[in-house]
N, C-alpha and C positions, 0 to 999 in steps of 0.2 A: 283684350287678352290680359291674363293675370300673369305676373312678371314670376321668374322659373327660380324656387329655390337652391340655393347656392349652399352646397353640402360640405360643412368644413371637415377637414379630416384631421380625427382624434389620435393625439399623441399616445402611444402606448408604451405602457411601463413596463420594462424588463428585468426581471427578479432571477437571479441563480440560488435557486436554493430554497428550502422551508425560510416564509418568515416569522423572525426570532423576536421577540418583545428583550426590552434590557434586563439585565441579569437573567439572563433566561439560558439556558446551557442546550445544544443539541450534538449527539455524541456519532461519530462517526466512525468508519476502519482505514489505516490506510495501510498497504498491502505494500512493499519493500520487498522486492527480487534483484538480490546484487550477486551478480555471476561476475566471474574472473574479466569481459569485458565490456558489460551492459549492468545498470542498473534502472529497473522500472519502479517507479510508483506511481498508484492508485490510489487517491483520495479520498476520505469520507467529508465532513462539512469542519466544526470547528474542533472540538473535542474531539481527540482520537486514541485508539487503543489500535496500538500498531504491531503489527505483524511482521515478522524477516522472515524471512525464506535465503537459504543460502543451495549449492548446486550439491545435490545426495553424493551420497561415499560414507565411508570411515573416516572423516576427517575431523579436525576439531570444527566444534559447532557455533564456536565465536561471529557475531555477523563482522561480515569483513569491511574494508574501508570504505566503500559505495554506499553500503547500510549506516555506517554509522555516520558518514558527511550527510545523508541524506536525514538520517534523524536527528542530526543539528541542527541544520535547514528547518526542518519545520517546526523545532524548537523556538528557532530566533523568529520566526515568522508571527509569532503571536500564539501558535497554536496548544493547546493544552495536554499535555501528553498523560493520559490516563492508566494504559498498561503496556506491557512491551512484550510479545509473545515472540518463542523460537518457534516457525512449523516448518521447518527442515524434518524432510524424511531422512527418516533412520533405519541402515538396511537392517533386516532381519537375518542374512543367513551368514554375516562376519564372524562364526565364531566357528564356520567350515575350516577344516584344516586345505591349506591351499596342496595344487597338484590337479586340482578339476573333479571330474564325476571317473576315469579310467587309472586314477593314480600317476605318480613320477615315473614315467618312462627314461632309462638308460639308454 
């Protein structure tokens, strides 16, 4: 009898992400939802051109303190901050004279 080969099992390499050669740039979104008491982010890879979203109204459109702790963060974290977009919706119908659709009832 011919003796039974003995099948070693191959280490597998686990990668997160496209891989990047040195000096090699790959650009990412990362997506900032800071409401009055949650703030989400969503990652792109290194380079990021980042987005806030703040919670809609007529309010000022400043990103608030969640957004902006959260874009230091990934400031000190290495990462390359490309552009800074506001896409906070902005209502359209603020410039209705208030009282509703029936007018100021007495």
């Amino acid at each position: 009898m011919s003796r039974r080969k003995v099948r070693e099992p191959k280490e597998e390499t686990v990668t997160l992400g496209p891989s990047v050669r040195d000096g090699e740039y790959v650009f990412g979104v990362a997506h900032i939802f800071a409401s009055f008491n949650d703030t989400f982010i969503e990652l792109g890879v290194t380079a990021l051109h980042i987005k806030l979203r703040a919670t809609g109204g007529n309010k000022t459109k400043t990103p608030g303190p969640g957004a902006q702790s959260a874009l230091r963060a990934l400031a000190r974290s290495g990462m390359r901050v490309g552009r800074i977009e506001d896409v906070t919706p902005i209502p359209t119908d603020s410039t209705r004279r208030k009282g509703g659709r029936r007018g100021r009832r007495l």
